[in-house]
mmCIF file of the N, C-alpha and C atoms, coordinates in Angstrom:
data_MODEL
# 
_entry.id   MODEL 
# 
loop_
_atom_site.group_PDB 
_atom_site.id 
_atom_site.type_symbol 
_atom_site.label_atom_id 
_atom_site.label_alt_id 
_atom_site.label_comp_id 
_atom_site.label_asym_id 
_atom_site.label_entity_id 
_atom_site.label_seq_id 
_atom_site.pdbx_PDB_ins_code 
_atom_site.Cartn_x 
_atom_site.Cartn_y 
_atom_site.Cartn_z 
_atom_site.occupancy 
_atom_site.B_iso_or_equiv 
_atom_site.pdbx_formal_charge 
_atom_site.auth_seq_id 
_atom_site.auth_comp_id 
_atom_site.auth_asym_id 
_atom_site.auth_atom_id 
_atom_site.pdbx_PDB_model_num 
ATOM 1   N N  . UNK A 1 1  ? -4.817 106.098 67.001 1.00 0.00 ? 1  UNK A N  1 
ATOM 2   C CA . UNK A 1 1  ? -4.570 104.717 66.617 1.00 0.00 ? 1  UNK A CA 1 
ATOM 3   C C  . UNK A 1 1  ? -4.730 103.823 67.848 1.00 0.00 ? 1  UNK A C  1 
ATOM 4   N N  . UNK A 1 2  ? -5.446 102.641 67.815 1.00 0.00 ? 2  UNK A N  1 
ATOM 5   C CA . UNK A 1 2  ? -5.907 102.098 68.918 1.00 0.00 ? 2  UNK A CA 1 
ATOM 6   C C  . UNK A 1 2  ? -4.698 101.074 69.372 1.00 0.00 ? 2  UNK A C  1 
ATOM 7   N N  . UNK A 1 3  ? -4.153 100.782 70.696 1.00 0.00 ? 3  UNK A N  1 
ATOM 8   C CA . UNK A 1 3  ? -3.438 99.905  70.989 1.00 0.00 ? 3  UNK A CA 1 
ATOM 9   C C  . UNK A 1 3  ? -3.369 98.426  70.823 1.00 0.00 ? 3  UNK A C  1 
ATOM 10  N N  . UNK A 1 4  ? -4.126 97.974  70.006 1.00 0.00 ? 4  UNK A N  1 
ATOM 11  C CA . UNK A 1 4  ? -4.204 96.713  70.071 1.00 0.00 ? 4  UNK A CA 1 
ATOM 12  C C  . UNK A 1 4  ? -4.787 96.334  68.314 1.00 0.00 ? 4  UNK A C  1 
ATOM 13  N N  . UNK A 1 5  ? -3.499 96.656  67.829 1.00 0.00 ? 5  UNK A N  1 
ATOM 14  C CA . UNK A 1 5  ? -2.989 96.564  66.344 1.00 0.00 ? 5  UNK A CA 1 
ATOM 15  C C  . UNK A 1 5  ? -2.478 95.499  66.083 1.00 0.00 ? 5  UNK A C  1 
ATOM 16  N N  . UNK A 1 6  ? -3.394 94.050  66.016 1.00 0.00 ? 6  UNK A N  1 
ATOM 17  C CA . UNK A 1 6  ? -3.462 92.876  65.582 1.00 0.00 ? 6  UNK A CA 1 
ATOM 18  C C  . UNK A 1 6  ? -3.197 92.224  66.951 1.00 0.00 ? 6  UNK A C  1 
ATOM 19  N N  . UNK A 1 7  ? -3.592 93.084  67.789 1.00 0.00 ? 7  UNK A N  1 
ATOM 20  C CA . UNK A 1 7  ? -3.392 92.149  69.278 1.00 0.00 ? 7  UNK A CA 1 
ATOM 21  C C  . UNK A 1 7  ? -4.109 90.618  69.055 1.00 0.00 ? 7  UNK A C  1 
ATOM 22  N N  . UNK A 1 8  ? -5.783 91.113  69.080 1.00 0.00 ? 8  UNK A N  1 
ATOM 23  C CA . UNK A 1 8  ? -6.378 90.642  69.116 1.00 0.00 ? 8  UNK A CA 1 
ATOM 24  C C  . UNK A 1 8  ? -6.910 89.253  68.128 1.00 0.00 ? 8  UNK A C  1 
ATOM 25  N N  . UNK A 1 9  ? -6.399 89.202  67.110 1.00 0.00 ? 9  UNK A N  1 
ATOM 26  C CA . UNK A 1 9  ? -6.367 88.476  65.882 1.00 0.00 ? 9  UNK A CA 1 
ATOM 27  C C  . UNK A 1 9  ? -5.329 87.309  66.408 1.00 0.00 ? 9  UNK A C  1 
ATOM 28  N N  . UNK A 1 10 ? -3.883 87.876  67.076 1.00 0.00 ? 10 UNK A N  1 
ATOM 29  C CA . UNK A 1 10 ? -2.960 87.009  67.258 1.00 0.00 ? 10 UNK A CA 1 
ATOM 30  C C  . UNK A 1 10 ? -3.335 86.177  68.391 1.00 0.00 ? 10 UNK A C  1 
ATOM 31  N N  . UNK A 1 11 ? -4.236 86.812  69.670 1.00 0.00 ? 11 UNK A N  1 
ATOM 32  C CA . UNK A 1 11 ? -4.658 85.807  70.610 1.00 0.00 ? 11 UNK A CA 1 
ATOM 33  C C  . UNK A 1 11 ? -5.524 84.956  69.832 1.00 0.00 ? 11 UNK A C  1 
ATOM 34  N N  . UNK A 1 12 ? -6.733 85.526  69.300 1.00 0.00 ? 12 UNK A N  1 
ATOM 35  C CA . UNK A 1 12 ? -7.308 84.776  68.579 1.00 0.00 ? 12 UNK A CA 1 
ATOM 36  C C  . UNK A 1 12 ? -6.791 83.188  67.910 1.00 0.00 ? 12 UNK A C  1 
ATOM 37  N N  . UNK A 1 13 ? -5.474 83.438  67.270 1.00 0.00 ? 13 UNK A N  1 
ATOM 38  C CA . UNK A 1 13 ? -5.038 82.287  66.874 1.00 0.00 ? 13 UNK A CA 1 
ATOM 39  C C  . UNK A 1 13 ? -4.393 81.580  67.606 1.00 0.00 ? 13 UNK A C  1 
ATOM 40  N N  . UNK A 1 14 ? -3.379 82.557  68.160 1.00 0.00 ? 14 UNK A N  1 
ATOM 41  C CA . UNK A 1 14 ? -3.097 81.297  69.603 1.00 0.00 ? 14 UNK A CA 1 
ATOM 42  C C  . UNK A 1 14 ? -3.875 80.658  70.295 1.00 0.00 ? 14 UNK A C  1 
ATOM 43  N N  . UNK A 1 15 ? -4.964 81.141  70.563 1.00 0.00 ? 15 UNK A N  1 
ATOM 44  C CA . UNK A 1 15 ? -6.103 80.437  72.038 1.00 0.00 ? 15 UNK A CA 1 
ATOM 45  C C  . UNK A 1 15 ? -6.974 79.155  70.283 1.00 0.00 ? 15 UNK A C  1 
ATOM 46  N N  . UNK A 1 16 ? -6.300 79.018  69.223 1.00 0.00 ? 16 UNK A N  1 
ATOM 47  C CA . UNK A 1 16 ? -7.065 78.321  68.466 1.00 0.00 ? 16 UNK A CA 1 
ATOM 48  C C  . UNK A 1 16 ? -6.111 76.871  68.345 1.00 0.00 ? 16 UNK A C  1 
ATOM 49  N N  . UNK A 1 17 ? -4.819 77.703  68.318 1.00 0.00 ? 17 UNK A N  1 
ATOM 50  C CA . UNK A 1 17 ? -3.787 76.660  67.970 1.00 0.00 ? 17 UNK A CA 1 
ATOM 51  C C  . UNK A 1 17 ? -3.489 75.903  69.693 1.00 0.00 ? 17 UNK A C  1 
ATOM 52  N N  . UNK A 1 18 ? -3.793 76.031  70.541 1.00 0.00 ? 18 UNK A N  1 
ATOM 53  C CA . UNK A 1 18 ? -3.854 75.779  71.741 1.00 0.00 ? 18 UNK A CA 1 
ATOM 54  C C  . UNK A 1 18 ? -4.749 74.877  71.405 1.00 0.00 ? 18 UNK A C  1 
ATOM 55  N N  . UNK A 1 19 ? -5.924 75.042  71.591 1.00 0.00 ? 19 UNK A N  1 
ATOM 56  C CA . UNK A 1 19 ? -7.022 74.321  71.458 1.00 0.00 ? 19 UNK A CA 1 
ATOM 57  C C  . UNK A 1 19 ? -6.720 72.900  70.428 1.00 0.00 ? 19 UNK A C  1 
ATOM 58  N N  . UNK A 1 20 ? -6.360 73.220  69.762 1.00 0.00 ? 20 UNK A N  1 
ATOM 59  C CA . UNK A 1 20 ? -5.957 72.290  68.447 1.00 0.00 ? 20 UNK A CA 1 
ATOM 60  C C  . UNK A 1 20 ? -4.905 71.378  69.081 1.00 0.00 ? 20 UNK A C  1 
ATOM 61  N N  . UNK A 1 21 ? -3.940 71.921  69.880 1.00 0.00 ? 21 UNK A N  1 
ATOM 62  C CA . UNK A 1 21 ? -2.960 71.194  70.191 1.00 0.00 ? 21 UNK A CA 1 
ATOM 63  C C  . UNK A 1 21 ? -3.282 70.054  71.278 1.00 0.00 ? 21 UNK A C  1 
ATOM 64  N N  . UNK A 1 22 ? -4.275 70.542  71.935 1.00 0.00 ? 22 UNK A N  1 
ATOM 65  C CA . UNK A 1 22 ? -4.864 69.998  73.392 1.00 0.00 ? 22 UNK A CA 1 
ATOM 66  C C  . UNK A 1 22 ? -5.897 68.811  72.676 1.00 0.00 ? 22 UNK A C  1 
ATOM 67  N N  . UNK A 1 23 ? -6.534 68.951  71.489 1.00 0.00 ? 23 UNK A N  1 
ATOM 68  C CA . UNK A 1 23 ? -7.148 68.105  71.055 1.00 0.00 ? 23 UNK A CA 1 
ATOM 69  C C  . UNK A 1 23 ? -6.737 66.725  70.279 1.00 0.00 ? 23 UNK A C  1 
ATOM 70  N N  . UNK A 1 24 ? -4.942 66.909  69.836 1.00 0.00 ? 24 UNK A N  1 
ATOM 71  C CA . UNK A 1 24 ? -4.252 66.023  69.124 1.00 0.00 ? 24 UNK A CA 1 
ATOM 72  C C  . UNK A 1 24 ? -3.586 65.382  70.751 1.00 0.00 ? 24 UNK A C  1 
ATOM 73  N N  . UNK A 1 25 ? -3.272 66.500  71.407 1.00 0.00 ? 25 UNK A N  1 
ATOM 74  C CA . UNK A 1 25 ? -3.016 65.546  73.112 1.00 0.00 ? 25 UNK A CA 1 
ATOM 75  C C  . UNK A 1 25 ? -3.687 64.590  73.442 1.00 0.00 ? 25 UNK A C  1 
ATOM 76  N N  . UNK A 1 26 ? -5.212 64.853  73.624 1.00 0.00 ? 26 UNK A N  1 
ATOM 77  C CA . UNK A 1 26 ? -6.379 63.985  74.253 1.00 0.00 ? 26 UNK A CA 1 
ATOM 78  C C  . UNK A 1 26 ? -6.221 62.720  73.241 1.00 0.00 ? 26 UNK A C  1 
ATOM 79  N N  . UNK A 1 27 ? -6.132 62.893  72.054 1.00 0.00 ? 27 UNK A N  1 
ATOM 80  C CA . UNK A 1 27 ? -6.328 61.349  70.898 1.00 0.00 ? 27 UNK A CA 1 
ATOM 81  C C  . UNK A 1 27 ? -5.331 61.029  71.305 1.00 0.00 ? 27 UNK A C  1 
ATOM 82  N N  . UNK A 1 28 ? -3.705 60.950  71.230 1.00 0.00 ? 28 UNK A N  1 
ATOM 83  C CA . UNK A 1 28 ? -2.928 60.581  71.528 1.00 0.00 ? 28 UNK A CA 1 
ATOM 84  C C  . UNK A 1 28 ? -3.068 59.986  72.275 1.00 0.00 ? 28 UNK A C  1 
ATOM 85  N N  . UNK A 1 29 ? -3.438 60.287  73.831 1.00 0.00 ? 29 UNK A N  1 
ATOM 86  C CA . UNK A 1 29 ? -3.525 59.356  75.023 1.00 0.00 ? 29 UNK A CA 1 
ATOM 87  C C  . UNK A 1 29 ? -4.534 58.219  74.638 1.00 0.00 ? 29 UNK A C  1 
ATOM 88  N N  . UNK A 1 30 ? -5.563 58.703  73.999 1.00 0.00 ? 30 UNK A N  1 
ATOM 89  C CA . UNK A 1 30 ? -6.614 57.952  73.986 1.00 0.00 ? 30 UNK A CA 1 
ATOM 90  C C  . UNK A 1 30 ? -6.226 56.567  73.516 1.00 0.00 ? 30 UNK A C  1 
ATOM 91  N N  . UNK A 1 31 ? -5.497 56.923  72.100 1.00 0.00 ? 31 UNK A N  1 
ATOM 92  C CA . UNK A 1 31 ? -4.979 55.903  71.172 1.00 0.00 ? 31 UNK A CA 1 
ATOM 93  C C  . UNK A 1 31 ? -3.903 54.923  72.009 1.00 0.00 ? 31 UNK A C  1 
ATOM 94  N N  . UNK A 1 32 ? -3.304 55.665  73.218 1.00 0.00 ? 32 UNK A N  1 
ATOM 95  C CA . UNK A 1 32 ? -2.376 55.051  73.953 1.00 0.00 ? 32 UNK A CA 1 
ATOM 96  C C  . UNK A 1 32 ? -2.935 54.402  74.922 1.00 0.00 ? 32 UNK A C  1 
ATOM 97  N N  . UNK A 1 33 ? -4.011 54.591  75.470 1.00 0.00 ? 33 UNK A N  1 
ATOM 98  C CA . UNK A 1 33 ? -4.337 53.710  76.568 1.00 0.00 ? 33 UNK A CA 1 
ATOM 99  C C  . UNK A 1 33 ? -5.519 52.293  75.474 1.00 0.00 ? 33 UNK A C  1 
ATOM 100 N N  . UNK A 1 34 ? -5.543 52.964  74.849 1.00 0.00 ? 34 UNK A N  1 
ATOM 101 C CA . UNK A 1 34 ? -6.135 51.754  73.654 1.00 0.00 ? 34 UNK A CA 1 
ATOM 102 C C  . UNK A 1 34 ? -5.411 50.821  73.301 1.00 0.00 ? 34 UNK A C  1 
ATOM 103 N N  . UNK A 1 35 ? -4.280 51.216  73.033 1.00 0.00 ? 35 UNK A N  1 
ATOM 104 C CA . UNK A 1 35 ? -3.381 50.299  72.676 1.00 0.00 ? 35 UNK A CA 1 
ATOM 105 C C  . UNK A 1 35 ? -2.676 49.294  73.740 1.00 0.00 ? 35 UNK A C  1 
ATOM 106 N N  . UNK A 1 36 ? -2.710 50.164  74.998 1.00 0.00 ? 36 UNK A N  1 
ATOM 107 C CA . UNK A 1 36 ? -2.136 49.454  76.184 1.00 0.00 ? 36 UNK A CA 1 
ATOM 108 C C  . UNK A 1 36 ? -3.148 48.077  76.775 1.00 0.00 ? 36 UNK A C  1 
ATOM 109 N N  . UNK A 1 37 ? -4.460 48.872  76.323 1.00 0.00 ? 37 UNK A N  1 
ATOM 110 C CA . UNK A 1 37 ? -5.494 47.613  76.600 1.00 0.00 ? 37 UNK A CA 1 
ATOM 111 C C  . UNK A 1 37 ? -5.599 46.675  75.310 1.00 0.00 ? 37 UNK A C  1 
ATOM 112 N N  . UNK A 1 38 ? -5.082 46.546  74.115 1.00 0.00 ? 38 UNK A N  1 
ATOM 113 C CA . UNK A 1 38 ? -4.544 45.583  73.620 1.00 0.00 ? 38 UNK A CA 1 
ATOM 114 C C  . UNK A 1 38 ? -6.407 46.335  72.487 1.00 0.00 ? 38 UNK A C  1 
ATOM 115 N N  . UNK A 1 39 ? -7.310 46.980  72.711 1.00 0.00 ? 39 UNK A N  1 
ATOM 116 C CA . UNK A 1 39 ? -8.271 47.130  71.293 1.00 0.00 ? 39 UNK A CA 1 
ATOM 117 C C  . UNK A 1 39 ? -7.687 47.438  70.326 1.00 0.00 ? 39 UNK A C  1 
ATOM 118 N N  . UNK A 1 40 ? -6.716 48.479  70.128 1.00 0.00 ? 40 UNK A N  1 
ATOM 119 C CA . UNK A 1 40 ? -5.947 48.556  68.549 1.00 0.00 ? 40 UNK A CA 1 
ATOM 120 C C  . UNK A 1 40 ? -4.734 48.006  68.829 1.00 0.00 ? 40 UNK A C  1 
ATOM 121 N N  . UNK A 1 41 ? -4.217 47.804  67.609 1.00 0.00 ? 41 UNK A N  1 
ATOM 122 C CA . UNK A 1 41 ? -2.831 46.870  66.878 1.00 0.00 ? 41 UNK A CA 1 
ATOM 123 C C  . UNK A 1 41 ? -1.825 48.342  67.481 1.00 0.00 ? 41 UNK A C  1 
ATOM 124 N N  . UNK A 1 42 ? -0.358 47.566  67.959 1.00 0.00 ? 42 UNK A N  1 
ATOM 125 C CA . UNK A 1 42 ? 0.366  48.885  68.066 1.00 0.00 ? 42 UNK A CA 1 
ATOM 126 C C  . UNK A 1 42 ? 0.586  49.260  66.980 1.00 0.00 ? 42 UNK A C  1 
ATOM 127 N N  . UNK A 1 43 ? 1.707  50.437  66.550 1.00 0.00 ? 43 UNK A N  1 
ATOM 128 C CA . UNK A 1 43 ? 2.160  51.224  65.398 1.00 0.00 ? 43 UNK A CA 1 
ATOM 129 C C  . UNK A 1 43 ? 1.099  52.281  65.025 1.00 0.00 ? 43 UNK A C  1 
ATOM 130 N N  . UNK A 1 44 ? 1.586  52.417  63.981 1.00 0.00 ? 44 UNK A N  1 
ATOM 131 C CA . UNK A 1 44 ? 1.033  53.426  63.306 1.00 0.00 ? 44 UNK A CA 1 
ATOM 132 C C  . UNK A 1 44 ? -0.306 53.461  62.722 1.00 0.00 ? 44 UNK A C  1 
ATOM 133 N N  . UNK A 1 45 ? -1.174 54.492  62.988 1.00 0.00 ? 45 UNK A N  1 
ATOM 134 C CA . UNK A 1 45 ? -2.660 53.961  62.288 1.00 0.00 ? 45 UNK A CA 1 
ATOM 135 C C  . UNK A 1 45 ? -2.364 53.933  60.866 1.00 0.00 ? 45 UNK A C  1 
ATOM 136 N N  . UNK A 1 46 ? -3.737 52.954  60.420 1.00 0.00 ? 46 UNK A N  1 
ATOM 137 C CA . UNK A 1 46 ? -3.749 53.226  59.218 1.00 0.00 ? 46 UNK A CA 1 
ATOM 138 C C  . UNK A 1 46 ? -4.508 53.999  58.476 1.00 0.00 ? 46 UNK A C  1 
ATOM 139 N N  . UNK A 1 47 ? -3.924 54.730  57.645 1.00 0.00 ? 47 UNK A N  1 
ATOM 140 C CA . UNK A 1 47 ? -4.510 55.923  56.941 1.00 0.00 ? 47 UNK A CA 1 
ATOM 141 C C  . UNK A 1 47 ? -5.067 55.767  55.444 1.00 0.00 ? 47 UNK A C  1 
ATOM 142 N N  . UNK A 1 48 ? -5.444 56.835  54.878 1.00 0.00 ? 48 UNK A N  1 
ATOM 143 C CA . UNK A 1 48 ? -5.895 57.145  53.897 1.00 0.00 ? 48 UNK A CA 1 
ATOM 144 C C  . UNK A 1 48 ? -5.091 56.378  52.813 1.00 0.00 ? 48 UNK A C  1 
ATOM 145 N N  . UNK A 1 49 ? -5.762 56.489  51.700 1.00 0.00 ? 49 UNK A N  1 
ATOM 146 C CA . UNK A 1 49 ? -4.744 55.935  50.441 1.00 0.00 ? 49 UNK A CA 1 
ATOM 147 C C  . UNK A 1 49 ? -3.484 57.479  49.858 1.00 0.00 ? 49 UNK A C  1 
ATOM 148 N N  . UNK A 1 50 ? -2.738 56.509  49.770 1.00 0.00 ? 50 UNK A N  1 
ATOM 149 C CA . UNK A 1 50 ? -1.474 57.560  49.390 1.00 0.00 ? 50 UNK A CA 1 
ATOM 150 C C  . UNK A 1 50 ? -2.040 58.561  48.168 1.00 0.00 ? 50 UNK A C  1 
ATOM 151 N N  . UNK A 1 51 ? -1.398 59.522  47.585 1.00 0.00 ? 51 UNK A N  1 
ATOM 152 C CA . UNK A 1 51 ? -1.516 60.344  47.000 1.00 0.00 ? 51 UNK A CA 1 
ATOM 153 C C  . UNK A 1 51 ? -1.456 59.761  45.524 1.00 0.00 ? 51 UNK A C  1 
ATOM 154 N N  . UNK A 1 52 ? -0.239 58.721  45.276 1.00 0.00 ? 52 UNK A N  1 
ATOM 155 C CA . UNK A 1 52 ? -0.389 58.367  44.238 1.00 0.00 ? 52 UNK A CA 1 
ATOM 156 C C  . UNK A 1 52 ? -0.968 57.608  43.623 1.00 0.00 ? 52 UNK A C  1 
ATOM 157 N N  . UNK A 1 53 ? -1.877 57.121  44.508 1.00 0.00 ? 53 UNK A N  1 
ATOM 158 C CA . UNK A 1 53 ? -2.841 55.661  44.488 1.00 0.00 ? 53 UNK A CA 1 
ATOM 159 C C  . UNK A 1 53 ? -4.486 56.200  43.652 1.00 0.00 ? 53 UNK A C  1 
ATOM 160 N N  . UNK A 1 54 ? -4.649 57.388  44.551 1.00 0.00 ? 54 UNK A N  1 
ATOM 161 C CA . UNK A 1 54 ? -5.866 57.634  43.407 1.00 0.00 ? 54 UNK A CA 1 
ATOM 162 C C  . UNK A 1 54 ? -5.958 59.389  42.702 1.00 0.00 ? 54 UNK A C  1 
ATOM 163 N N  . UNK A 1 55 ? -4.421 59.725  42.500 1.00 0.00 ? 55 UNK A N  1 
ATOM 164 C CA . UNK A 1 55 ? -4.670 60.784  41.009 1.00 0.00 ? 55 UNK A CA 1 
ATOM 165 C C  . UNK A 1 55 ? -4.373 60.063  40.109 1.00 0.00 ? 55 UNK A C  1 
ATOM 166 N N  . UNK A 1 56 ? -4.758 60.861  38.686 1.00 0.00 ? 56 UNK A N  1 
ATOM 167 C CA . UNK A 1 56 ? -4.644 60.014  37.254 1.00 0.00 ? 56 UNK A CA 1 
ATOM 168 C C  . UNK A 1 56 ? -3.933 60.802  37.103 1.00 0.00 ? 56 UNK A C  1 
ATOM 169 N N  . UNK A 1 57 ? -3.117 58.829  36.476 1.00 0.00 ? 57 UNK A N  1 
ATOM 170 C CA . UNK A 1 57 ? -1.843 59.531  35.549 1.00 0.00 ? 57 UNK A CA 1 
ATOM 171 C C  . UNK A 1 57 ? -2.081 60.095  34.223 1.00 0.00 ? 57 UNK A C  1 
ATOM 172 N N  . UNK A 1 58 ? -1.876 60.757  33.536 1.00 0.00 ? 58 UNK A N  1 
ATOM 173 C CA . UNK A 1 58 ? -2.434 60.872  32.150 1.00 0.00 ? 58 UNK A CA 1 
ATOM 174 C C  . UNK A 1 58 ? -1.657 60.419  31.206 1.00 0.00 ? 58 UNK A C  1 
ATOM 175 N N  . UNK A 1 59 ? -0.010 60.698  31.431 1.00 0.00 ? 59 UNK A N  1 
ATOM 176 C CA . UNK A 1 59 ? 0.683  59.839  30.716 1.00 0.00 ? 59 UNK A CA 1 
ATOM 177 C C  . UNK A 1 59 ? 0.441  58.407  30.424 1.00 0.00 ? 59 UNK A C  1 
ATOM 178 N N  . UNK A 1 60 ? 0.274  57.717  31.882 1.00 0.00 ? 60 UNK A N  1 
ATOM 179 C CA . UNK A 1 60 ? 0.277  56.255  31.638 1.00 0.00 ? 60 UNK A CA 1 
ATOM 180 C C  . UNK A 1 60 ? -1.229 55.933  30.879 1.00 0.00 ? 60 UNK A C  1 
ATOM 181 N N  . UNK A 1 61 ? -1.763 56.774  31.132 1.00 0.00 ? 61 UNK A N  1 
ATOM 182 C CA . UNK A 1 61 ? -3.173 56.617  30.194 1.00 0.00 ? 61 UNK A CA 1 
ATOM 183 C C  . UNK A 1 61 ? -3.345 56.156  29.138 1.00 0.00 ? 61 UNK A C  1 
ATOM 184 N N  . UNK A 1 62 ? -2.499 57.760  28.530 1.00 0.00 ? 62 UNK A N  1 
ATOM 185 C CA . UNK A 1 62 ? -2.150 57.572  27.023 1.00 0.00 ? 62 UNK A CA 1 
ATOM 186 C C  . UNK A 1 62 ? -1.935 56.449  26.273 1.00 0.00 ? 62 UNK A C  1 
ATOM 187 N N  . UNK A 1 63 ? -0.441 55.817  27.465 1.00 0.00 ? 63 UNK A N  1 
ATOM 188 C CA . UNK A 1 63 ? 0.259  54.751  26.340 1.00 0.00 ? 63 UNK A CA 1 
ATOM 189 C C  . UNK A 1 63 ? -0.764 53.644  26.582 1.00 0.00 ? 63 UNK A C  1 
ATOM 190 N N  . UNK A 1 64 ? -1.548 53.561  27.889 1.00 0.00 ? 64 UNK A N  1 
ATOM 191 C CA . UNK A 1 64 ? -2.626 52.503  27.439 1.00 0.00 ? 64 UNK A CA 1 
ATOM 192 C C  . UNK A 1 64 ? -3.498 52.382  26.556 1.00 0.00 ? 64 UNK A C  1 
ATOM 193 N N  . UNK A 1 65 ? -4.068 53.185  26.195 1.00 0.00 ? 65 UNK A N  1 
ATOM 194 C CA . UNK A 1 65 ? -5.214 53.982  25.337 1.00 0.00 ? 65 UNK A CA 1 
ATOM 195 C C  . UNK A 1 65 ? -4.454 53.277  24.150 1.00 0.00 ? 65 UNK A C  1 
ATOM 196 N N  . UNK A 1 66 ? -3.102 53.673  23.715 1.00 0.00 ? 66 UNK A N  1 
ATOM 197 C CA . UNK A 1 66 ? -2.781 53.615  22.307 1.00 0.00 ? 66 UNK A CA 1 
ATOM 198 C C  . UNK A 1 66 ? -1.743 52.147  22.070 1.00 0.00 ? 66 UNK A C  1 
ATOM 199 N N  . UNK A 1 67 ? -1.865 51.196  23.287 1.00 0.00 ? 67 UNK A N  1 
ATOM 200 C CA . UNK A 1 67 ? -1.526 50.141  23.406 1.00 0.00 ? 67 UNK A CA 1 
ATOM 201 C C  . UNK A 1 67 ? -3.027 49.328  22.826 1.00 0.00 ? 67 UNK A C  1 
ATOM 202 N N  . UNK A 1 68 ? -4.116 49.663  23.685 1.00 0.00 ? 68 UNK A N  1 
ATOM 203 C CA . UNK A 1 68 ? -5.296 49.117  23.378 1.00 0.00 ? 68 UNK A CA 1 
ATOM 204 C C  . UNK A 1 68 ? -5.676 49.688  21.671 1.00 0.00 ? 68 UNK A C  1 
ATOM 205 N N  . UNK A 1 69 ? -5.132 50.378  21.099 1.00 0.00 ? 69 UNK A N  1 
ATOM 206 C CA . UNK A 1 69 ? -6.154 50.530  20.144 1.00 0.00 ? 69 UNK A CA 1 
ATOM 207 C C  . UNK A 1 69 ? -5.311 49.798  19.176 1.00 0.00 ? 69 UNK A C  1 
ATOM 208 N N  . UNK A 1 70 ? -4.353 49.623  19.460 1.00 0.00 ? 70 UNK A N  1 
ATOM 209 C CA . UNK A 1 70 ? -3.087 48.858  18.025 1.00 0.00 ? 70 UNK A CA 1 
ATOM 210 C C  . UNK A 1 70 ? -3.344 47.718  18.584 1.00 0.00 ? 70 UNK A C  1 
ATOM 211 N N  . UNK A 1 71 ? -4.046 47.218  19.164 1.00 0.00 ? 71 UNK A N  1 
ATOM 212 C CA . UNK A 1 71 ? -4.149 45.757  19.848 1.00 0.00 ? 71 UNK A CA 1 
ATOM 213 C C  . UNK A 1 71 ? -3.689 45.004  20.685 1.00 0.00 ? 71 UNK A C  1 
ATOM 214 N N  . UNK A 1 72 ? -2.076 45.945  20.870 1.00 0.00 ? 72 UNK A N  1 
ATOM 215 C CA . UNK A 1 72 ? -0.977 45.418  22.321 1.00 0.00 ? 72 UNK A CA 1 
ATOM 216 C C  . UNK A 1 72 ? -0.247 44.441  21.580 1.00 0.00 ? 72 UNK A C  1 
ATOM 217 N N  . UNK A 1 73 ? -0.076 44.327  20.599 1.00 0.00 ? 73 UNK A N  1 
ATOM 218 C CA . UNK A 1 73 ? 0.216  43.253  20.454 1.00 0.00 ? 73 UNK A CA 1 
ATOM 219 C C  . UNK A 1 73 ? 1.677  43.734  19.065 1.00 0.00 ? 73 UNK A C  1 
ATOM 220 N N  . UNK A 1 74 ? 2.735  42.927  19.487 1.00 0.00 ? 74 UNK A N  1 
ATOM 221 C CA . UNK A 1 74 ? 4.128  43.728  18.976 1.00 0.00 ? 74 UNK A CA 1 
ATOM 222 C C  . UNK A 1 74 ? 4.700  42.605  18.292 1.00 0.00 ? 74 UNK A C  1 
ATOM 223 N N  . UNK A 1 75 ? 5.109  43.131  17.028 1.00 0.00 ? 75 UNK A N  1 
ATOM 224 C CA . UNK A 1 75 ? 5.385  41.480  16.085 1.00 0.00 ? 75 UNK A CA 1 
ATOM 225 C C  . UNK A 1 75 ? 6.912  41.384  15.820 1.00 0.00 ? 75 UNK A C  1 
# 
């Protein structure tokens, strides 16, 4: 049985997650000396659209669907 029974797999991921970590370091500064020179707005970037912004609801669908077909309209 050879000595190095997932040795190698585990450096593997460490020397990846290293790498990864060193690369969220470098933006960080980057974003920080950006900001210090006044090109981006401080805070927080802005990101993607939230999660609930573009899945479909299907519920709320529905009651639209069957709002629109009775006409919406409530006597």
């Amino acid at each position: 049985m050879p000595d190095s029974v997932g040795k190698r797999k585990r450096r593997d991921v460490t020397a990846r997650k290293h790498a990864a970590r060193e690369e969220r370091r470098l933006a960080r500064a980057s974003r920080k000396k950006d900001r210090e020179a006044g090109l981006i707005e401080p805070g927080p970037p802005i990101g993607e659209a939230e999660q609930s912004e573009w899945l479909r609801d299907p519920a709320g669908e529905e009651a639209e669907a069957a709002e629109s077909t009775t006409g919406g309209e409530e006597t």
